[in-house]
DRENPATOR-489764 format. One record per atom (N, C-alpha, C): residue number from 1; z, x, y; atom name. Coordinates in steps of 0.02 Angstrom, whole numbers, plus 50000, padded with zeros to 5 digits. Example, Ala and Ser with C-alpha at 12.3 -4.5 7.8 and 13.67 -1.06 7.14 Angstrom:
// DRENPATOR-489764
{num 1 c3 50390 c1 50660 c2 49716 atome N}
{num 1 c3 50390 c1 50615 c2 49775 atome CA}
{num 1 c3 50390 c1 50660 c2 49835 atome C}
{num 2 c3 50354 c1 50642 c2 49888 atome N}
{num 2 c3 50357 c1 50684 c2 49947 atome CA}
{num 2 c3 50394 c1 50645 c2 50002 atome C}
END
This chain:
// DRENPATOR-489764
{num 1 c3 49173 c1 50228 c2 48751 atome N}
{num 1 c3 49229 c1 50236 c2 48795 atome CA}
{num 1 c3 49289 c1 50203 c2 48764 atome C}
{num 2 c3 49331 c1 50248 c2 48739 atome N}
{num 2 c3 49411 c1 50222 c2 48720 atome CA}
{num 2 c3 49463 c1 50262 c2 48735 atome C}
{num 3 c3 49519 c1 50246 c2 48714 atome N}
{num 3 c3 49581 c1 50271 c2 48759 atome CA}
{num 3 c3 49589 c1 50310 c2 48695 atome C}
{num 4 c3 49618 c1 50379 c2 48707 atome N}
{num 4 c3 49651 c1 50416 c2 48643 atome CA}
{num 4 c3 49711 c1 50408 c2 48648 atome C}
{num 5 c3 49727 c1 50427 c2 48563 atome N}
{num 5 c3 49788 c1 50383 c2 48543 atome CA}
{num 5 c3 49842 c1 50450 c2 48550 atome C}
{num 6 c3 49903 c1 50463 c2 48549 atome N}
{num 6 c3 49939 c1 50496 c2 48557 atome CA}
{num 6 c3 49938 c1 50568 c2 48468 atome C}
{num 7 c3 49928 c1 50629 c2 48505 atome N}
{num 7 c3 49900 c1 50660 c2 48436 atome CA}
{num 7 c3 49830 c1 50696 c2 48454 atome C}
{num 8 c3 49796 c1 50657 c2 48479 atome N}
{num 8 c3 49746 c1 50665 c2 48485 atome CA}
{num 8 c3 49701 c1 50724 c2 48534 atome C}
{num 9 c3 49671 c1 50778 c2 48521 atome N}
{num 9 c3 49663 c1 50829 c2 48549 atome CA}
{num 9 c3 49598 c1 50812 c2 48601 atome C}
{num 10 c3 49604 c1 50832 c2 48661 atome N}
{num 10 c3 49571 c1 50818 c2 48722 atome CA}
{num 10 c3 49559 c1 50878 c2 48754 atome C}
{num 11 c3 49531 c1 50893 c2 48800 atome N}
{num 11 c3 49479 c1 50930 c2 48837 atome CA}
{num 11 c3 49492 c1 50880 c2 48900 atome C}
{num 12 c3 49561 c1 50955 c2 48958 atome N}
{num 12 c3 49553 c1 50910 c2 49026 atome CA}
{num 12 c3 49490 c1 50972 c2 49071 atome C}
{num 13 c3 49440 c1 50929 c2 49082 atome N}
{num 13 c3 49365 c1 50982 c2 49123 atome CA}
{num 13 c3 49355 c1 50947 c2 49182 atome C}
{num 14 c3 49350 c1 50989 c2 49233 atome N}
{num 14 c3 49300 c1 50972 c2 49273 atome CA}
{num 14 c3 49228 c1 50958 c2 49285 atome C}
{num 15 c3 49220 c1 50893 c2 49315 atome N}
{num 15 c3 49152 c1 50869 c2 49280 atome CA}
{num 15 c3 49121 c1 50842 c2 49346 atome C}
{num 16 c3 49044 c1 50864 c2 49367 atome N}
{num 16 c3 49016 c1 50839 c2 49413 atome CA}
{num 16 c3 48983 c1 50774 c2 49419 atome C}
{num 17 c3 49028 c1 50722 c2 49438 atome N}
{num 17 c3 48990 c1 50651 c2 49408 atome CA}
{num 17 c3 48920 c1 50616 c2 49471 atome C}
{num 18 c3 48935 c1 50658 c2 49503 atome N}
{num 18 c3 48865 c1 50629 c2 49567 atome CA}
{num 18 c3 48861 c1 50707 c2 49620 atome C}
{num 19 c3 48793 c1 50721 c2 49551 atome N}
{num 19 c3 48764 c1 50786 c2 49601 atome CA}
{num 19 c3 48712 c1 50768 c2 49633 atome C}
{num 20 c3 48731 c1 50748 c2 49719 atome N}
{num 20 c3 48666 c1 50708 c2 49741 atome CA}
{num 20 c3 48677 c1 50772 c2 49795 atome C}
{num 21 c3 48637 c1 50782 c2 49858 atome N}
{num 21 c3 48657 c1 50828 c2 49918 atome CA}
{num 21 c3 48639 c1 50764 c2 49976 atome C}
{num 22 c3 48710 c1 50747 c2 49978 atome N}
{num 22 c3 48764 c1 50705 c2 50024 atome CA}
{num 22 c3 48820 c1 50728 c2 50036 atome C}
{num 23 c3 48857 c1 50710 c2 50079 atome N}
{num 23 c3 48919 c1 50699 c2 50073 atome CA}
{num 23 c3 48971 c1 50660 c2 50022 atome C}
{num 24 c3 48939 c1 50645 c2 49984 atome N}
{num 24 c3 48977 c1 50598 c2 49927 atome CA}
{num 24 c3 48955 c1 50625 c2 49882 atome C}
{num 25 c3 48930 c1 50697 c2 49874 atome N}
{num 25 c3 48938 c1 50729 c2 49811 atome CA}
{num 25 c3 48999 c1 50734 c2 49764 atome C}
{num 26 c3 49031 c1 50717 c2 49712 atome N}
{num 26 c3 49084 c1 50736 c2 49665 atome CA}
{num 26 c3 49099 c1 50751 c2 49631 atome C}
{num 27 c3 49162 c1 50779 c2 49615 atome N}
{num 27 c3 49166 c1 50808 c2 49536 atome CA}
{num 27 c3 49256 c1 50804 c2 49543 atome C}
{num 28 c3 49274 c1 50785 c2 49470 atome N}
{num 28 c3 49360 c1 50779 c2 49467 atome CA}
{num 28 c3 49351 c1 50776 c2 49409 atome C}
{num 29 c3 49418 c1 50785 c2 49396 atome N}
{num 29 c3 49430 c1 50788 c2 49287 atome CA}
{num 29 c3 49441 c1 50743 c2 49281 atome C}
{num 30 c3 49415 c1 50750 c2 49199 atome N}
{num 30 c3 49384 c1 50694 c2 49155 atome CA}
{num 30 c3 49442 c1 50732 c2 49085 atome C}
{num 31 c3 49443 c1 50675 c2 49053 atome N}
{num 31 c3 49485 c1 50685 c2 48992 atome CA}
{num 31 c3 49440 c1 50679 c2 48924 atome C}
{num 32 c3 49400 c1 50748 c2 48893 atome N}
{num 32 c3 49347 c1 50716 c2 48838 atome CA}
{num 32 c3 49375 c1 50737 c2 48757 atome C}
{num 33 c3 49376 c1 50674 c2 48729 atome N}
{num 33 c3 49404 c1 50669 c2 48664 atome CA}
{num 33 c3 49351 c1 50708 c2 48615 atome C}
{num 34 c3 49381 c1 50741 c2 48553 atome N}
{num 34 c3 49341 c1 50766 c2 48513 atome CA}
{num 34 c3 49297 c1 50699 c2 48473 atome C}
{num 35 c3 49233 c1 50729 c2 48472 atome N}
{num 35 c3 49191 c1 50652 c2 48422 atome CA}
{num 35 c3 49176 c1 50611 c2 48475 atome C}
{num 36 c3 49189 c1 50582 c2 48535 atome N}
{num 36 c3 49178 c1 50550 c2 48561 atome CA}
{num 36 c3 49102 c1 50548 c2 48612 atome C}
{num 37 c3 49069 c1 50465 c2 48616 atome N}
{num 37 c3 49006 c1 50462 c2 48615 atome CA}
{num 37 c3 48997 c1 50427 c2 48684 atome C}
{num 38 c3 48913 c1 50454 c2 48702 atome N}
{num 38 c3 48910 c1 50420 c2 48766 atome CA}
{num 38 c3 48888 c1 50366 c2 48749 atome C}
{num 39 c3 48929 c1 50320 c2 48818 atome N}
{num 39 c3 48929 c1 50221 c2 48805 atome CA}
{num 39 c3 48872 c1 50215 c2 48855 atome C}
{num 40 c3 48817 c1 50201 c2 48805 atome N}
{num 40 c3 48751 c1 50171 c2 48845 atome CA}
{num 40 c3 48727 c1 50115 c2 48816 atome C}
{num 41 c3 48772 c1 50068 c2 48824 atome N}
{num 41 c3 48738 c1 49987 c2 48818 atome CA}
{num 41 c3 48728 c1 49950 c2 48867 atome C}
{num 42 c3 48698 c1 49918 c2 48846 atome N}
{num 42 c3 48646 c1 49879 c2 48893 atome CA}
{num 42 c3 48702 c1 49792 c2 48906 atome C}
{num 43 c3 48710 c1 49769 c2 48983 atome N}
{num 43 c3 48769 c1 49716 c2 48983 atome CA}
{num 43 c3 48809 c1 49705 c2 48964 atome C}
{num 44 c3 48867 c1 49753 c2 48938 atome N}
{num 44 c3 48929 c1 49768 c2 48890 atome CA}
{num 44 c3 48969 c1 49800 c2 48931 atome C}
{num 45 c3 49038 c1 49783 c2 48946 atome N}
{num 45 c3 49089 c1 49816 c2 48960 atome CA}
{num 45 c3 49131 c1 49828 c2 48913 atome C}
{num 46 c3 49137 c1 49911 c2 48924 atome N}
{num 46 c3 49192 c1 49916 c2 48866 atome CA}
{num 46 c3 49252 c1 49902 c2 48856 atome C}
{num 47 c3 49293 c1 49895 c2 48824 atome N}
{num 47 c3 49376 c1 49849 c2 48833 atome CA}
{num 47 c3 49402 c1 49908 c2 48871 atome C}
{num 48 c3 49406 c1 49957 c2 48875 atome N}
{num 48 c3 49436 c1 50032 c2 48901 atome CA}
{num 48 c3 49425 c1 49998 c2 48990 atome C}
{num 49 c3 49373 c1 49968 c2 48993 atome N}
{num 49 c3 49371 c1 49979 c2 49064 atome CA}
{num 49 c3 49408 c1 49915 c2 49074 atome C}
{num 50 c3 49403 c1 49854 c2 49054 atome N}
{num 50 c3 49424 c1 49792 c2 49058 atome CA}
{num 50 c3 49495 c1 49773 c2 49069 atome C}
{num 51 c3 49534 c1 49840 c2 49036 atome N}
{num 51 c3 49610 c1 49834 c2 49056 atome CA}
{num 51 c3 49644 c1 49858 c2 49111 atome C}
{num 52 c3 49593 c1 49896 c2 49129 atome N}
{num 52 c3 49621 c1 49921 c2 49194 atome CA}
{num 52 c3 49592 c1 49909 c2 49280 atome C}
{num 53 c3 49625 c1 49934 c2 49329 atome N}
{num 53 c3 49621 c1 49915 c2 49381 atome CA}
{num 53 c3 49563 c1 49967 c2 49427 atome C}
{num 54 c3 49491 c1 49952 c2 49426 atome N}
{num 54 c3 49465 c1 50003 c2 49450 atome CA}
{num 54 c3 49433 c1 50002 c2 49509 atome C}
{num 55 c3 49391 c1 50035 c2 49543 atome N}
{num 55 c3 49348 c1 50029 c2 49594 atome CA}
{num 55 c3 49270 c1 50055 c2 49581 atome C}
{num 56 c3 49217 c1 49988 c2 49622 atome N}
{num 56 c3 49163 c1 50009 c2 49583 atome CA}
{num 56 c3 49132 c1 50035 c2 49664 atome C}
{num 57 c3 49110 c1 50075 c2 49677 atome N}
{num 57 c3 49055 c1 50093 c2 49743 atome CA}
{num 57 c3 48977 c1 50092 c2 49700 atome C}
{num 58 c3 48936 c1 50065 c2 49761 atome N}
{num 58 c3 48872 c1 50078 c2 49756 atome CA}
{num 58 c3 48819 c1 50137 c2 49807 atome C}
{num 59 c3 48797 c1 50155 c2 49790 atome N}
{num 59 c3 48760 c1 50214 c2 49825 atome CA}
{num 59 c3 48685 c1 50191 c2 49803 atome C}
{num 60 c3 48655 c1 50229 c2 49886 atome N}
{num 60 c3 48571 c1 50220 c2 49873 atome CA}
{num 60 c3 48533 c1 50264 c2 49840 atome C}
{num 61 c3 48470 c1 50278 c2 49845 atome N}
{num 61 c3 48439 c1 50329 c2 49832 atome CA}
{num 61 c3 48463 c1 50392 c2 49840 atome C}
{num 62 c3 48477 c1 50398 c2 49912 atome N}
{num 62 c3 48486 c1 50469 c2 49929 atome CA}
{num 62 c3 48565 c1 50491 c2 49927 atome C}
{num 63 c3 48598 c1 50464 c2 49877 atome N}
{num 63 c3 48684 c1 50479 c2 49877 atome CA}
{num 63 c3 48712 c1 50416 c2 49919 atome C}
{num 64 c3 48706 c1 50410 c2 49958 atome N}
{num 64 c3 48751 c1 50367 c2 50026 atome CA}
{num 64 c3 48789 c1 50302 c2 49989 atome C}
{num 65 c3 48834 c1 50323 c2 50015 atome N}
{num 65 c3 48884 c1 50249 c2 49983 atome CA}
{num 65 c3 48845 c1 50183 c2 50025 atome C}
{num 66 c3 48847 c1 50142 c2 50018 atome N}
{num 66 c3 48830 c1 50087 c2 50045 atome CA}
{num 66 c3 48866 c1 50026 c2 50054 atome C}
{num 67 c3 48923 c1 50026 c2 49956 atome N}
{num 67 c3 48969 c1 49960 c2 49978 atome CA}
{num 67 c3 49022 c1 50003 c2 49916 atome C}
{num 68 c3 49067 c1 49945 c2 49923 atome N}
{num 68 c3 49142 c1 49982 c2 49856 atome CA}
{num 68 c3 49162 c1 49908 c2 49854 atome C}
{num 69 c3 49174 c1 49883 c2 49815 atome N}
{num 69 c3 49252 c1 49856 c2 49800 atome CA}
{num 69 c3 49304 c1 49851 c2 49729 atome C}
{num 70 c3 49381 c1 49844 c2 49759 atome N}
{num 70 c3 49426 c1 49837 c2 49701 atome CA}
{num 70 c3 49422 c1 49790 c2 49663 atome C}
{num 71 c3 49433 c1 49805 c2 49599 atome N}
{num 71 c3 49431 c1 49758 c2 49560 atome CA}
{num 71 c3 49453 c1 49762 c2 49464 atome C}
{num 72 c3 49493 c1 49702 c2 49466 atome N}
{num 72 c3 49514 c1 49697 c2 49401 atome CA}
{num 72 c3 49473 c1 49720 c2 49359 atome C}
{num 73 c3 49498 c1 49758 c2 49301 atome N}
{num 73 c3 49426 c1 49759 c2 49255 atome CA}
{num 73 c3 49388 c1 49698 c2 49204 atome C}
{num 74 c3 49425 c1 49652 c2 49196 atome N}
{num 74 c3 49425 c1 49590 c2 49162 atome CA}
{num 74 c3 49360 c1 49537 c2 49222 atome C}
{num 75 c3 49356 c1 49563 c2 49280 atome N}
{num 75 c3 49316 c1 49527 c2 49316 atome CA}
{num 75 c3 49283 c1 49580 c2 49359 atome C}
{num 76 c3 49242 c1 49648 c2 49317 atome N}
{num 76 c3 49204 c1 49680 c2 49334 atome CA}
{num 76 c3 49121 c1 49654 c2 49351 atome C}
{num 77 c3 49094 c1 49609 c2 49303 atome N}
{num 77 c3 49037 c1 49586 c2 49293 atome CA}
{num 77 c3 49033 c1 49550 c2 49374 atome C}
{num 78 c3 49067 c1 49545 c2 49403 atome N}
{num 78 c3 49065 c1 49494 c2 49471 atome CA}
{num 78 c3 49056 c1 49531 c2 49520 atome C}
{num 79 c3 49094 c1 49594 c2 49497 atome N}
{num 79 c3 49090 c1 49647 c2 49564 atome CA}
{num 79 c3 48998 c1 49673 c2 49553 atome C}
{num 80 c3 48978 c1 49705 c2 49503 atome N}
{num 80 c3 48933 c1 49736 c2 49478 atome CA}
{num 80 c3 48875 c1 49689 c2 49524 atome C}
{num 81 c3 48866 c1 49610 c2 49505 atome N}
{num 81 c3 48827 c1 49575 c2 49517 atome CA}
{num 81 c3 48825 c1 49564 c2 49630 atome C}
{num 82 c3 48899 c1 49569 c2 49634 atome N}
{num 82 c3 48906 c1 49563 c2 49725 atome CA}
{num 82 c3 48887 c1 49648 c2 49754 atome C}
{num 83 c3 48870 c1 49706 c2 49713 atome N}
{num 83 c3 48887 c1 49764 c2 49735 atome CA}
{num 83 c3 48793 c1 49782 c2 49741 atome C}
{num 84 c3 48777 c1 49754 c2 49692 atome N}
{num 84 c3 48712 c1 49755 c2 49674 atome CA}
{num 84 c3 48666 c1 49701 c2 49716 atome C}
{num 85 c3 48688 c1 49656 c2 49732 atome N}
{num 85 c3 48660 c1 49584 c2 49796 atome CA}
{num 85 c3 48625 c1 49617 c2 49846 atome C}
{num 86 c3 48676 c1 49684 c2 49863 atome N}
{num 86 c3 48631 c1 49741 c2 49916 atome CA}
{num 86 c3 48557 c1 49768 c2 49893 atome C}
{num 87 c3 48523 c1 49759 c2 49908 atome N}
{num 87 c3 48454 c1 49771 c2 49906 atome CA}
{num 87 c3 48448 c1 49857 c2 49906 atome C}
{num 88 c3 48483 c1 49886 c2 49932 atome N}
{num 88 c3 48496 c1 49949 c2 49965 atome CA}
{num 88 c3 48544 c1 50018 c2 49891 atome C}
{num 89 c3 48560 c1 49962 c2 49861 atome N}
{num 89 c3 48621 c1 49986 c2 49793 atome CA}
{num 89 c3 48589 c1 49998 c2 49740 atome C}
{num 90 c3 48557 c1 50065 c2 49721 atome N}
{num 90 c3 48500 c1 50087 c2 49682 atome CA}
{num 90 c3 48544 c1 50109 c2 49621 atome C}
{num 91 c3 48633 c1 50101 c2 49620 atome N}
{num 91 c3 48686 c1 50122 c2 49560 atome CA}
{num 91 c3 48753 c1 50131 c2 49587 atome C}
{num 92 c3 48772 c1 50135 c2 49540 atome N}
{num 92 c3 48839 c1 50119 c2 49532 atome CA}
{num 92 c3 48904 c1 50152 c2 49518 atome C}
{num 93 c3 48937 c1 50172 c2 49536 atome N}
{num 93 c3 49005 c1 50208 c2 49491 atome CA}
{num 93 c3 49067 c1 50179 c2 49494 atome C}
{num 94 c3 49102 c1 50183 c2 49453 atome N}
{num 94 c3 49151 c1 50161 c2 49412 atome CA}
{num 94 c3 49225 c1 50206 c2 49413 atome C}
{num 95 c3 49273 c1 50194 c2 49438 atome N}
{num 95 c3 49334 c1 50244 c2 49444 atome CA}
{num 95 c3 49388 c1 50196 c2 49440 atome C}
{num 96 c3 49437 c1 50236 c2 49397 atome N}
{num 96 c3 49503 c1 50216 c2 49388 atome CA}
{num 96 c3 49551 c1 50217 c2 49453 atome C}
{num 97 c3 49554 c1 50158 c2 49479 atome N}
{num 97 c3 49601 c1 50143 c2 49557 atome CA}
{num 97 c3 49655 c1 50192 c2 49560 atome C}
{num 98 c3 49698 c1 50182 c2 49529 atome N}
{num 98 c3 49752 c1 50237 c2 49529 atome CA}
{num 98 c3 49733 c1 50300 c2 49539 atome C}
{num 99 c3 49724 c1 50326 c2 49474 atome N}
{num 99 c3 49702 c1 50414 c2 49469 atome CA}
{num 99 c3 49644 c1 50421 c2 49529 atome C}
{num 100 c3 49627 c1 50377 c2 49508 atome N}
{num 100 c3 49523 c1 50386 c2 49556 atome CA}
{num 100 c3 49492 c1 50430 c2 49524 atome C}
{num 101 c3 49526 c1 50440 c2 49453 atome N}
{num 101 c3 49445 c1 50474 c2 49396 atome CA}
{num 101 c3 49383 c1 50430 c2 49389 atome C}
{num 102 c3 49339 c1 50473 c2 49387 atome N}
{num 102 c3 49263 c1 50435 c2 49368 atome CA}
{num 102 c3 49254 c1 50402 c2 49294 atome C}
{num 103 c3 49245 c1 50343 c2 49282 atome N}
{num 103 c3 49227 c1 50309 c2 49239 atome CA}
{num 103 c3 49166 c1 50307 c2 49210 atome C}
{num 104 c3 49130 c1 50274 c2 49258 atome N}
{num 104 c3 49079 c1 50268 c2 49233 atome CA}
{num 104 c3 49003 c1 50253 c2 49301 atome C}
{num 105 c3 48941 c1 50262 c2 49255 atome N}
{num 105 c3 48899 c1 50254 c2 49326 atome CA}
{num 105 c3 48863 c1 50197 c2 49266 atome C}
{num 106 c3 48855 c1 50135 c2 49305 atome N}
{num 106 c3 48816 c1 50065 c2 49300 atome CA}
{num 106 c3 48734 c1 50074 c2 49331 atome C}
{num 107 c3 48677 c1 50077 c2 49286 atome N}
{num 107 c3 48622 c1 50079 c2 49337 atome CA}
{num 107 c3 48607 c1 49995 c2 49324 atome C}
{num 108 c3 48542 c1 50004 c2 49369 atome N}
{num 108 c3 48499 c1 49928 c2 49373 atome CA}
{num 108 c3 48473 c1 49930 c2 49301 atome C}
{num 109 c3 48464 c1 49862 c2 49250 atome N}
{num 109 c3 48445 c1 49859 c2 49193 atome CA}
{num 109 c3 48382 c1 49846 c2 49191 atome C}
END
């Protein structure tokens, strides 16, 4: 996950980021850079997310939101750990506050 630099050729798509059958099913555009790789590490935030201002919701099993909150990205690891305290918060997603594009989905490690 990084920010493209100006130049840089992108792909704006619509993208289904939680195909659950709920009401909190979604899908909104996503901006995908050519070459670019999926970020699957394990306790790592990427700097992309760290600078910005996002919102993390947690959802259960069956789709259902359960909790959200705002939060700096520099003090994401706090939200992740209070969002997850819910017993009930089986994952996670990740959206840019402003736009409210989908970022990213956080599971249990």
């Amino acid at each position: 996950m990084t920010d493209s630099n100006e130049g840089d050729e992108l792909l704006l798509v619509n993208y289904e980021h939680h195909p659950v059958d709920s009401p909190y099913r979604m899908r909104f555009a996503i901006y995908v850079r050519r070459g670019e790789e999926t970020y699957d590490a394990i306790e790592q935030v990427p700097e992309q997310l760290r600078i910005r201002q996002l919102a993390g919701r947690s959802f259960d099993r069956n789709g259902m939101m359960v909790g959200w909150e705002l939060v700096d990205g520099r003090e994401l690891e706090g939200a992740i750990e209070r969002l997850f305290a819910d017993p009930n918060a089986a994952y996670l997603h990740v959206h840019y506050a402003a736009p409210g594009c989908y970022a990213a989905r956080i599971d249990r490690a």
